[in-house]
Every structure is written in C-alpha cells, then in structure tokens.
Biopython code that builds the backbone (N, CA, C, O; Angstrom):
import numpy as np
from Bio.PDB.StructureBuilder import StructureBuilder

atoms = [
    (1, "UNK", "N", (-39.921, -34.095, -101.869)),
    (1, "UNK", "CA", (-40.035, -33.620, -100.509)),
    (1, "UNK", "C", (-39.320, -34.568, -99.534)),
    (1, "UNK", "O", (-38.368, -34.279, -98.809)),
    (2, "UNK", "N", (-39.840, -35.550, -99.625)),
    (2, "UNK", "CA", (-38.987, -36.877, -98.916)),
    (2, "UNK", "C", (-37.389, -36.661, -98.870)),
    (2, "UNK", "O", (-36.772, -36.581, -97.808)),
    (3, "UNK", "N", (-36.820, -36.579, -100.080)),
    (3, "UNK", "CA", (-35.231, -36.667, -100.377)),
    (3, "UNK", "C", (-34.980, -35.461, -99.475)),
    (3, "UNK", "O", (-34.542, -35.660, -98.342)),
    (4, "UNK", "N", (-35.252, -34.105, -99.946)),
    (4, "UNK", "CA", (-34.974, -32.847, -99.265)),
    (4, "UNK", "C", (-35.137, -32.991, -97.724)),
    (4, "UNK", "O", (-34.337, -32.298, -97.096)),
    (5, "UNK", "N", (-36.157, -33.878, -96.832)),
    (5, "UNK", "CA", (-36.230, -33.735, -95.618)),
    (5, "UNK", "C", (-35.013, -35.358, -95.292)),
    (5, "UNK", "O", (-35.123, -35.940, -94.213)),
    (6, "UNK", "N", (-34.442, -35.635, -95.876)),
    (6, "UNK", "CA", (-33.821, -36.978, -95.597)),
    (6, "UNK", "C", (-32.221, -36.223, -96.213)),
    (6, "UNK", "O", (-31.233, -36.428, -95.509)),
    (7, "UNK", "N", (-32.112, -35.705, -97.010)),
    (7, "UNK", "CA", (-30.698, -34.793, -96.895)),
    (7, "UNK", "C", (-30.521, -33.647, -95.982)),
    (7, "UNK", "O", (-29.395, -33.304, -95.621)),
    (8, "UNK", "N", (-31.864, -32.892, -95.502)),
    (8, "UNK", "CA", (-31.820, -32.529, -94.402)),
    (8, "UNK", "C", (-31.397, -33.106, -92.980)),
    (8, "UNK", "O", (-30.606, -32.516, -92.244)),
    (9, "UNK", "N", (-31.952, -34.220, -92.692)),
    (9, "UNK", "CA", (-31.578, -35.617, -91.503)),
    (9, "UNK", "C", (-30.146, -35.643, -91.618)),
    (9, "UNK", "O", (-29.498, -35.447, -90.590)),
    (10, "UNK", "N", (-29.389, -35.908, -92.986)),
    (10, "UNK", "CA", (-28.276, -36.195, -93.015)),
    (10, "UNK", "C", (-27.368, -35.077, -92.363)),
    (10, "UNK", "O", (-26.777, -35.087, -91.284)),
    (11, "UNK", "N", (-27.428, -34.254, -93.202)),
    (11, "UNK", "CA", (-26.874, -32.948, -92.816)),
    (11, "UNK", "C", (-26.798, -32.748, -91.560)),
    (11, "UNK", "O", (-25.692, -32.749, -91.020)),
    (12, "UNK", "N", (-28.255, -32.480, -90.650)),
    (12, "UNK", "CA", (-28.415, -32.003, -89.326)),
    (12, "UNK", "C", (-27.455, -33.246, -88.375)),
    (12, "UNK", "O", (-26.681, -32.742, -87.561)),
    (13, "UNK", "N", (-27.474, -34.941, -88.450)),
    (13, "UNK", "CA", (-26.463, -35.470, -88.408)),
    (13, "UNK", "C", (-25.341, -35.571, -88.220)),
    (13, "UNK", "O", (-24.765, -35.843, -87.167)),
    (14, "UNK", "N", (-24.651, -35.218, -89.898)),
    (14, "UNK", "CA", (-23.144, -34.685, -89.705)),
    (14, "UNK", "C", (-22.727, -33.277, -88.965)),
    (14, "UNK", "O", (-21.680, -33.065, -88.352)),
    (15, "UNK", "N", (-23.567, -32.581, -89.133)),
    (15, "UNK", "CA", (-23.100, -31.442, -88.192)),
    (15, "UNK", "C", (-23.218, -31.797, -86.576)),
    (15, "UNK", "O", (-22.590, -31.174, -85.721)),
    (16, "UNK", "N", (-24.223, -33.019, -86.255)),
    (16, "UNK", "CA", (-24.133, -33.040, -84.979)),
    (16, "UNK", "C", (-23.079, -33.944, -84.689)),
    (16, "UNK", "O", (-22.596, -33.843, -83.561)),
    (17, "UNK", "N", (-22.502, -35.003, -85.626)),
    (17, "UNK", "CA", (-21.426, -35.332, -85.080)),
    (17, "UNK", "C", (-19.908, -34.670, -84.985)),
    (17, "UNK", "O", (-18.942, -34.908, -84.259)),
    (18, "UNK", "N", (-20.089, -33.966, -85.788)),
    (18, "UNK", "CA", (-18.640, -32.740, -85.864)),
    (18, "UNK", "C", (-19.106, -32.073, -84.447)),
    (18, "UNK", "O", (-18.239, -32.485, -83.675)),
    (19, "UNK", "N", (-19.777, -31.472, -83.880)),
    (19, "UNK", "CA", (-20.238, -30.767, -82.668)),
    (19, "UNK", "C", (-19.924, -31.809, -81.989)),
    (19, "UNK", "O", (-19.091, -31.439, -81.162)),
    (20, "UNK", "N", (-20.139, -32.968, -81.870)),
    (20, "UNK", "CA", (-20.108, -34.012, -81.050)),
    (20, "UNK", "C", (-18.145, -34.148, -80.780)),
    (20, "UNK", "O", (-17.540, -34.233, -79.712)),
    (21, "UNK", "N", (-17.666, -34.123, -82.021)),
    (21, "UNK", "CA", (-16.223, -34.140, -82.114)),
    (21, "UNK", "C", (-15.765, -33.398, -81.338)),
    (21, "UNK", "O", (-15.074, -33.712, -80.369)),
    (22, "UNK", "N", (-16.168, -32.061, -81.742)),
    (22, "UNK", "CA", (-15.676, -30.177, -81.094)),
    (22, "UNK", "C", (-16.076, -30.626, -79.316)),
    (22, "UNK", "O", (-15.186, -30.314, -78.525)),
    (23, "UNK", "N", (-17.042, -31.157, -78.845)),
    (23, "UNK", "CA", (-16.875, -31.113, -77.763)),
    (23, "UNK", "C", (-16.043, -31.941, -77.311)),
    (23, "UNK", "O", (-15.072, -31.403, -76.779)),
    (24, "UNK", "N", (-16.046, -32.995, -77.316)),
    (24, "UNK", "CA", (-14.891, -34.107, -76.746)),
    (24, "UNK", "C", (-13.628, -33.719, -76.897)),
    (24, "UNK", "O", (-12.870, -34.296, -76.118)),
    (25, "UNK", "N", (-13.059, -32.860, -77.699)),
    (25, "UNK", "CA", (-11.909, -32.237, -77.785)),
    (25, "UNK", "C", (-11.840, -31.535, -76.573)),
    (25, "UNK", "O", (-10.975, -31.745, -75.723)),
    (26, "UNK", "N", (-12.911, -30.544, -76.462)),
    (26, "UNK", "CA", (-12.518, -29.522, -75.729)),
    (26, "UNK", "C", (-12.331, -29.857, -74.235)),
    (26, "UNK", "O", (-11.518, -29.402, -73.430)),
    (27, "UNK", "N", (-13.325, -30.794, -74.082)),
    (27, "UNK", "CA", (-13.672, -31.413, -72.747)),
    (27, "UNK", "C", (-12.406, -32.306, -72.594)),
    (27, "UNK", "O", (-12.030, -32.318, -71.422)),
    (28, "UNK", "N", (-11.858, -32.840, -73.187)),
    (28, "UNK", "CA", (-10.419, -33.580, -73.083)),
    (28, "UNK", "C", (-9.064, -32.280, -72.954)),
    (28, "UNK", "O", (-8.004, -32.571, -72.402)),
    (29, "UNK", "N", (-9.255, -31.195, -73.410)),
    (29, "UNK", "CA", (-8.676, -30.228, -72.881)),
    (29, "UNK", "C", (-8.566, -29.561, -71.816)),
    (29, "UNK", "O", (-7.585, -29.032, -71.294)),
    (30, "UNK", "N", (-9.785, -29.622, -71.478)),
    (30, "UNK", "CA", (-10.184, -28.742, -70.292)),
    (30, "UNK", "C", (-9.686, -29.786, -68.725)),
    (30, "UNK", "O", (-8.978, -29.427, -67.783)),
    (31, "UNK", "N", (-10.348, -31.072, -68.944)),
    (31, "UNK", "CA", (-9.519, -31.829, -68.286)),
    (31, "UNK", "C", (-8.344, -32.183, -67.684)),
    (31, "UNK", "O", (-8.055, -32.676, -66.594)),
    (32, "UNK", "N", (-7.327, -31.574, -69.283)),
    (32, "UNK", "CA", (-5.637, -31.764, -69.075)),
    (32, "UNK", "C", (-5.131, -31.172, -68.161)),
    (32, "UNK", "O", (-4.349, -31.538, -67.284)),
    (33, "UNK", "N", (-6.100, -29.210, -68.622)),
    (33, "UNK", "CA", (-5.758, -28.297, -67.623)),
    (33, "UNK", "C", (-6.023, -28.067, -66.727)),
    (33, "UNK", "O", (-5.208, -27.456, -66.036)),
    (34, "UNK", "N", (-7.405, -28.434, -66.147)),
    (34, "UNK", "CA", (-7.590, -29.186, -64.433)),
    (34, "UNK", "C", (-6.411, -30.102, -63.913)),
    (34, "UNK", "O", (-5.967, -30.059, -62.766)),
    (35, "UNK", "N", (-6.077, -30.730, -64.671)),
    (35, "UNK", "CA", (-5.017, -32.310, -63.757)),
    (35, "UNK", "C", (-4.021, -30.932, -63.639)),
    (35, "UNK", "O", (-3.718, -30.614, -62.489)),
    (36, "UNK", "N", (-3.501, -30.107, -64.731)),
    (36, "UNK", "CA", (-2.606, -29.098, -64.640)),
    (36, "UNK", "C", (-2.082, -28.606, -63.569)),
    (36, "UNK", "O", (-1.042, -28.782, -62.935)),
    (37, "UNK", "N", (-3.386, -27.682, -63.454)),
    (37, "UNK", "CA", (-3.810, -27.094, -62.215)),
    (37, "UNK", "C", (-3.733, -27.610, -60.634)),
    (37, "UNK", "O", (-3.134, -27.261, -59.617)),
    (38, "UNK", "N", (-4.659, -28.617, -61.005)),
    (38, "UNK", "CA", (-4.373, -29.557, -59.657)),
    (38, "UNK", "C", (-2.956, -29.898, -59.006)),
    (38, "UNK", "O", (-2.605, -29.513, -57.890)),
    (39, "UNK", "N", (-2.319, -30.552, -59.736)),
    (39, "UNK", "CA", (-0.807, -30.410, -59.883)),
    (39, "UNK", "C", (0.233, -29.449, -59.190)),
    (39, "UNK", "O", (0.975, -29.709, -58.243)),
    (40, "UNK", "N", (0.070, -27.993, -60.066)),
    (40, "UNK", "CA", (0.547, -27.039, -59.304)),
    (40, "UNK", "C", (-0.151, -26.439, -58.031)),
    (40, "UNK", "O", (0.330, -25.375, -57.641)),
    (41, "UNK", "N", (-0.895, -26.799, -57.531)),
    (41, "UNK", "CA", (-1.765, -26.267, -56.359)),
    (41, "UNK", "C", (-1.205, -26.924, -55.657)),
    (41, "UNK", "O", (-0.961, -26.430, -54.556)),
    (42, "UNK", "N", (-0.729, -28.336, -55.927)),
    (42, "UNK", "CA", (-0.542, -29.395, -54.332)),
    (42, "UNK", "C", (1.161, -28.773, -54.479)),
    (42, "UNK", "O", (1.710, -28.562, -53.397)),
    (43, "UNK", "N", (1.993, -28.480, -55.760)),
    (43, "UNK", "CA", (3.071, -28.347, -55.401)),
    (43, "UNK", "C", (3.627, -26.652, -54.570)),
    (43, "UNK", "O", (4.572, -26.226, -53.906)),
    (44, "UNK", "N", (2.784, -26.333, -54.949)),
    (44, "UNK", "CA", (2.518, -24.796, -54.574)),
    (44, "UNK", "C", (2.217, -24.746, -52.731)),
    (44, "UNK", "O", (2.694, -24.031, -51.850)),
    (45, "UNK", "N", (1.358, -25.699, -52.712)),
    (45, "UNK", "CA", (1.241, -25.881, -50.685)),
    (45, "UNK", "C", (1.922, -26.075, -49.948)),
    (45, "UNK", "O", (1.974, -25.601, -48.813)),
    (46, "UNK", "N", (3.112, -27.404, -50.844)),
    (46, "UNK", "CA", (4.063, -27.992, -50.276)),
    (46, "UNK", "C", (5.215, -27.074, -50.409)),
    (46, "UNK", "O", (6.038, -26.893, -49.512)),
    (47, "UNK", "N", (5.226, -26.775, -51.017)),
    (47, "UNK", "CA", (6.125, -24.976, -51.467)),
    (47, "UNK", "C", (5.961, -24.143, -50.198)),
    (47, "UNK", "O", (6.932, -23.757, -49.546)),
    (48, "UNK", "N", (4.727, -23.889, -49.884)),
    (48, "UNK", "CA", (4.084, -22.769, -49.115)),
    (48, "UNK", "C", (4.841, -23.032, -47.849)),
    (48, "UNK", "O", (5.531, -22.157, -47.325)),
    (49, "UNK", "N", (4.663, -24.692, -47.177)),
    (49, "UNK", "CA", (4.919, -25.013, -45.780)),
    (49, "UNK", "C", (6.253, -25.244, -46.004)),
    (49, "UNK", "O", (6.908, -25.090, -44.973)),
    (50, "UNK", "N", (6.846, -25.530, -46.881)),
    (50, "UNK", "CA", (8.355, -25.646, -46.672)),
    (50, "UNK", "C", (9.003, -24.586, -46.165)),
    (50, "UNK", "O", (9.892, -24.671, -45.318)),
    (51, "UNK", "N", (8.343, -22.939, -46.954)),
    (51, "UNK", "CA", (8.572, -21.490, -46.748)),
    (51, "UNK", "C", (8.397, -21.155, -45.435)),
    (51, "UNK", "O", (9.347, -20.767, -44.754)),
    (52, "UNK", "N", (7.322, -21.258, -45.019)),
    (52, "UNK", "CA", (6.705, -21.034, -43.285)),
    (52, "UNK", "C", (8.169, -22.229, -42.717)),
    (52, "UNK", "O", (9.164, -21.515, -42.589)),
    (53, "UNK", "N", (8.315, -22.860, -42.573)),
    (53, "UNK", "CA", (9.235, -23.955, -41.880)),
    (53, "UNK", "C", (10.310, -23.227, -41.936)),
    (53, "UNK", "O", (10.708, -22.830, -40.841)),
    (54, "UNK", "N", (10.946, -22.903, -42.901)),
    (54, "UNK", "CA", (11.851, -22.183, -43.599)),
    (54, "UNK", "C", (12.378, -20.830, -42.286)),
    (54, "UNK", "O", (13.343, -20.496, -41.598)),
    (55, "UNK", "N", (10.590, -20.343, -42.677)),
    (55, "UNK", "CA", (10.933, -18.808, -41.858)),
    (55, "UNK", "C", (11.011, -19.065, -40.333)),
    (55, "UNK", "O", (11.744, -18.425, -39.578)),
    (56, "UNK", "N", (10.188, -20.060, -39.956)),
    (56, "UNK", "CA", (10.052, -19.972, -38.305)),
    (56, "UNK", "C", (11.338, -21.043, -37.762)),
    (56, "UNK", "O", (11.394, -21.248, -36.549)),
    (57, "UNK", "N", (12.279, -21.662, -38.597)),
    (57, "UNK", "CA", (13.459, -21.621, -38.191)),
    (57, "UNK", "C", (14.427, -20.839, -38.352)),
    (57, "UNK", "O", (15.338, -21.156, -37.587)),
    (58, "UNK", "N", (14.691, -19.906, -39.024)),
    (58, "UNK", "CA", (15.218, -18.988, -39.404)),
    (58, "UNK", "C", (14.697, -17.707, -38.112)),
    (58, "UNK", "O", (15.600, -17.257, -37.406)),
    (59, "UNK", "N", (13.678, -17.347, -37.953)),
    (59, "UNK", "CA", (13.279, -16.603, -36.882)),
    (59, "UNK", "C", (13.886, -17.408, -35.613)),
    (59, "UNK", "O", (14.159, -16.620, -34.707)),
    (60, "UNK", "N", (14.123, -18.518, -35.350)),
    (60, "UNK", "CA", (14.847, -19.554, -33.603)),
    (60, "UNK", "C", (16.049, -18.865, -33.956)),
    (60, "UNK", "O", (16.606, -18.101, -33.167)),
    (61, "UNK", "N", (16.452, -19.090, -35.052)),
    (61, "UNK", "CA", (18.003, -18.785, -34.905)),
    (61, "UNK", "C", (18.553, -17.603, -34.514)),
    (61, "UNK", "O", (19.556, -17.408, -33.828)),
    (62, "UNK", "N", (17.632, -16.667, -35.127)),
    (62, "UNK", "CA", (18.091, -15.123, -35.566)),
    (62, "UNK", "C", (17.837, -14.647, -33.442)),
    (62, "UNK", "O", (18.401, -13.722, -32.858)),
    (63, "UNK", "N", (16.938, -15.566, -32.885)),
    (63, "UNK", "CA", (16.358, -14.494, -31.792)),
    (63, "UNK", "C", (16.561, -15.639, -30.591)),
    (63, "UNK", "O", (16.247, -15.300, -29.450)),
    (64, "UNK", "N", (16.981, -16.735, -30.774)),
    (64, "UNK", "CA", (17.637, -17.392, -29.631)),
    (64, "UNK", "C", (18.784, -17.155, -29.079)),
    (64, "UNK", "O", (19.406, -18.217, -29.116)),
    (65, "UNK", "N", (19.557, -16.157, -28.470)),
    (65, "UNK", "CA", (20.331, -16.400, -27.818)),
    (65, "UNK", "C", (21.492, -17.167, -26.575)),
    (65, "UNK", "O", (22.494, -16.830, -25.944)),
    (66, "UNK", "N", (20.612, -18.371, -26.731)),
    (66, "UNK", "CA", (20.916, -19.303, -26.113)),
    (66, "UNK", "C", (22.352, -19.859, -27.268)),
    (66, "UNK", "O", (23.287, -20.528, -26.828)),
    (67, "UNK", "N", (22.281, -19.545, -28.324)),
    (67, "UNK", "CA", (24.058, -20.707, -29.067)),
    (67, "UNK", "C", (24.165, -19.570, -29.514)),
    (67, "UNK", "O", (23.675, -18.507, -29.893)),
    (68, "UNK", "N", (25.428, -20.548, -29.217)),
    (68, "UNK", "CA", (26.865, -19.812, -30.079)),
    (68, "UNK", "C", (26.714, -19.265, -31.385)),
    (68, "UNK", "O", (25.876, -19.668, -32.191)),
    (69, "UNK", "N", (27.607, -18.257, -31.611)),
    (69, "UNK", "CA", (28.092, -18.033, -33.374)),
    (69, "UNK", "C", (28.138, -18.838, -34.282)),
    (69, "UNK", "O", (27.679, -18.600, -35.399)),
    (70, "UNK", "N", (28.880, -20.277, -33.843)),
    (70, "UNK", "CA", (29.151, -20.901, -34.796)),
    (70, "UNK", "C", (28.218, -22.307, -34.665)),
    (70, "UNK", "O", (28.521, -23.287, -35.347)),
    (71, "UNK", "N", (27.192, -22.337, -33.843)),
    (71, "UNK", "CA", (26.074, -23.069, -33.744)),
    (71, "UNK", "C", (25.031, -22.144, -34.889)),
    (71, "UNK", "O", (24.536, -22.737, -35.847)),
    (72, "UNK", "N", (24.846, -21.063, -34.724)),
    (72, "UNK", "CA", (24.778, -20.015, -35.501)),
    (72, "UNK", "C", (24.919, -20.216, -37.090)),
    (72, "UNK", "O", (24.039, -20.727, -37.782)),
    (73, "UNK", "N", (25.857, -19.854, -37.454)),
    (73, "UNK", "CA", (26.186, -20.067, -38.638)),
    (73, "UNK", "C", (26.255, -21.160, -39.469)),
    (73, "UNK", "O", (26.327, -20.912, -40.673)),
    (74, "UNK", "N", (26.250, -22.601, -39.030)),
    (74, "UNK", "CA", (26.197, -23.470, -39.130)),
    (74, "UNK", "C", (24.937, -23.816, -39.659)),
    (74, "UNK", "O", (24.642, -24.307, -40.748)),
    (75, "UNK", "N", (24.038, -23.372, -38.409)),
    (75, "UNK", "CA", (22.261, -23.499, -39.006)),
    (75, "UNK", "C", (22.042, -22.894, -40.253)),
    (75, "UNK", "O", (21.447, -23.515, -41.134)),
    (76, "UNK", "N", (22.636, -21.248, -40.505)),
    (76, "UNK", "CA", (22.450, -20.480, -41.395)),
    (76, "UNK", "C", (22.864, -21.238, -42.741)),
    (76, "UNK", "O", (22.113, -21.208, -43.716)),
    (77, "UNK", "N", (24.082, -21.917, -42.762)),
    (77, "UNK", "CA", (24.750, -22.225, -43.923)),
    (77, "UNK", "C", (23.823, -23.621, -44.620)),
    (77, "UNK", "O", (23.716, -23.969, -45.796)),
    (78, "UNK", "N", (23.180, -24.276, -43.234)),
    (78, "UNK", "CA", (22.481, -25.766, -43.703)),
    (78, "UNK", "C", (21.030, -24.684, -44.251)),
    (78, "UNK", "O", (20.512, -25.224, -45.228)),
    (79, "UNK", "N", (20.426, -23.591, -43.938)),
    (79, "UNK", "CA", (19.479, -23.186, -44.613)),
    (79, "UNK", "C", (19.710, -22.288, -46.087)),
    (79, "UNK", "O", (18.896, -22.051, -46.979)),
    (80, "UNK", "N", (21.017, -21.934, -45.969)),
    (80, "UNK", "CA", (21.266, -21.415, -47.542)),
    (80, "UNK", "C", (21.434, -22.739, -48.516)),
    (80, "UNK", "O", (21.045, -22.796, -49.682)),
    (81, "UNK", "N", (22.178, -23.917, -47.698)),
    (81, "UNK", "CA", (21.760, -25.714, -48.773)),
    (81, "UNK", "C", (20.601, -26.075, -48.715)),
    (81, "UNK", "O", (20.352, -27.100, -49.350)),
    (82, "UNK", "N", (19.615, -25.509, -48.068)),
    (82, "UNK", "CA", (18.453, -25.608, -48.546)),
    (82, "UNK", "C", (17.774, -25.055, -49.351)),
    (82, "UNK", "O", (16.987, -25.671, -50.071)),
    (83, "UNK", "N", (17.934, -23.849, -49.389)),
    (83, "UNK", "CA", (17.162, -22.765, -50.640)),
    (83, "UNK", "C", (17.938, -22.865, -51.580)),
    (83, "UNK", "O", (17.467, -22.306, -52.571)),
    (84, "UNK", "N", (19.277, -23.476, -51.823)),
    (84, "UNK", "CA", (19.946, -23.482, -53.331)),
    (84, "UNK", "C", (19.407, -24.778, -53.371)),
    (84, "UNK", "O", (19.384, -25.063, -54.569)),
    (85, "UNK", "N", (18.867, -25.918, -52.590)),
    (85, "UNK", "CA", (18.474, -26.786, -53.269)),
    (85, "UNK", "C", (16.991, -26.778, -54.277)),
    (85, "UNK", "O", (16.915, -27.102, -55.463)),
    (86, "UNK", "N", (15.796, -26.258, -53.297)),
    (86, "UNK", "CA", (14.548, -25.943, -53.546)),
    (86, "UNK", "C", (14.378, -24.436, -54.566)),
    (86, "UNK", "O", (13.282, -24.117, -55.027)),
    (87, "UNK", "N", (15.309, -23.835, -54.741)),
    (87, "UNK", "CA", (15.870, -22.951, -55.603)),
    (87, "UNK", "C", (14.459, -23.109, -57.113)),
    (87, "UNK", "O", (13.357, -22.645, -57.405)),
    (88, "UNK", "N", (15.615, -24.198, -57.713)),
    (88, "UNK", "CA", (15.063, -24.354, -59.030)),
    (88, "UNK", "C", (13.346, -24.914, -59.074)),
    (88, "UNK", "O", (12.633, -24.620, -60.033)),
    (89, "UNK", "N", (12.847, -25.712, -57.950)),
    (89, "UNK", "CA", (11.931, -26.089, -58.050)),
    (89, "UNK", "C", (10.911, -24.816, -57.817)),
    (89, "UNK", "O", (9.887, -24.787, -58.499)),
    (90, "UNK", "N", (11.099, -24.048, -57.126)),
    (90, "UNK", "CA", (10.484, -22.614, -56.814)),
    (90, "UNK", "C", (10.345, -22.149, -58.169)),
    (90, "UNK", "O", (9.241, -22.060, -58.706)),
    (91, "UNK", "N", (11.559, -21.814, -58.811)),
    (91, "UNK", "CA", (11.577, -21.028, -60.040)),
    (91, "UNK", "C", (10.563, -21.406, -60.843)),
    (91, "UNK", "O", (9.666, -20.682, -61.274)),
    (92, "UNK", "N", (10.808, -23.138, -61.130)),
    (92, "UNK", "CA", (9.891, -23.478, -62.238)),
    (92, "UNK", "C", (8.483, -23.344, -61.718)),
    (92, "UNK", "O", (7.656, -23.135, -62.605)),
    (93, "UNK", "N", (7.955, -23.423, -60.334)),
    (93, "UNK", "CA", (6.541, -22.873, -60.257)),
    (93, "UNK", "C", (5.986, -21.828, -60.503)),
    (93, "UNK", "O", (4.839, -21.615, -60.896)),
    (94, "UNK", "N", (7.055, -20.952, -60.201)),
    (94, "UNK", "CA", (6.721, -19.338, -61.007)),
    (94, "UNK", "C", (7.041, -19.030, -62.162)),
    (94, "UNK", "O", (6.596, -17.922, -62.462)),
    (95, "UNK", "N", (7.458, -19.379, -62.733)),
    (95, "UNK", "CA", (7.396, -19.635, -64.669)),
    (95, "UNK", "C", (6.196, -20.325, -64.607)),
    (95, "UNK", "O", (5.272, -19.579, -64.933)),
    (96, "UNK", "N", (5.783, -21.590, -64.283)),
    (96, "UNK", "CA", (4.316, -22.427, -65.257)),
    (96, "UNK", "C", (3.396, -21.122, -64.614)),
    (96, "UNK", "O", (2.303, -21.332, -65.142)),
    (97, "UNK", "N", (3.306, -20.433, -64.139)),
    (97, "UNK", "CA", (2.213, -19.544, -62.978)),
    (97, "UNK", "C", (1.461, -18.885, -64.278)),
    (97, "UNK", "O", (0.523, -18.104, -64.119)),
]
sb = StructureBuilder()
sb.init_structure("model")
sb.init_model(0)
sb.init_chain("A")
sb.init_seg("    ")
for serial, (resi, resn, name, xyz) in enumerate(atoms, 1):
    if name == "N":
        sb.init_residue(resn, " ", resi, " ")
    sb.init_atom(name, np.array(xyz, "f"), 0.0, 1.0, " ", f" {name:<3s}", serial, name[0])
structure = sb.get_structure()
C-alpha cells in the first residue's frame, strides 16, 4: 500500500512538473506577443499622427489661396518625398496586422 501511494506521489509530481513546464512556456509566449503587440500599437499611433499631419497640410495647401503654383507644387512634391519615404514602413505595419 505504501509503495502504490508513494508511486502515486511520484507520478502526481512528474505530471505536475511537466504542467509546471507547459505553463512557463506558454506564459513566456504570451508575453512575446504582448511586447509584439505593444510594439505595433505605439508604431501604429505614430503612423496615425504622421497621417492626420499629413492630411491637414495637404488640406493648407489644396485651399489656401494665398501662394503661388509653384509654392504649390513644391509643397506637393516635398509631400509625395514623404509618403515614398514612410511608404515601406506603412506597408510593413499592414502585413504584421
């Protein structure tokens, strides 16, 4: 009786340290994909306000009539070197998404 309740102990044991294993895994996973997450959220904001910045200069230009054409175009061309710059970084946030 003794042995049977003491290979029982053992047993109940090793299974609790394998459970013990299975969680620390997971919890070290779950972790990764929080920092993940976190990650793309702050780059995603800074994304967001660059866009708004983006648009409400783009709206001065389009509806100020105060400059020229080529005050004009000028702005336009420094905001198309901006979106081919921020381009790829956009992309890759909407791929990890």
């Amino acid at each position: 009786m003794r042995s049977s309740l003491g290979g029982m102990a053992r047993d109940c044991g090793q299974r609790w340290d394998r459970l013990h294993g299975t969680i620390e895994s997971v919890c070290h996973r779950l972790k990764h994909c929080v920092s993940q997450r976190e990650e793309f959220e702050g780059q995603r904001e800074e994304m967001a306000v660059w866009l708004a910045d983006m648009d409400l200069r783009l709206t001065e230009v389009e509806h100020l009539s105060g400059r020229d054409t080529c005050d004009k175009m000028r702005e336009l061309q420094s905001f198309q070197e901006a979106v081919g710059e921020h381009a790829g970084h956009l992309n890759g946030l909407l791929e990890r998404r």
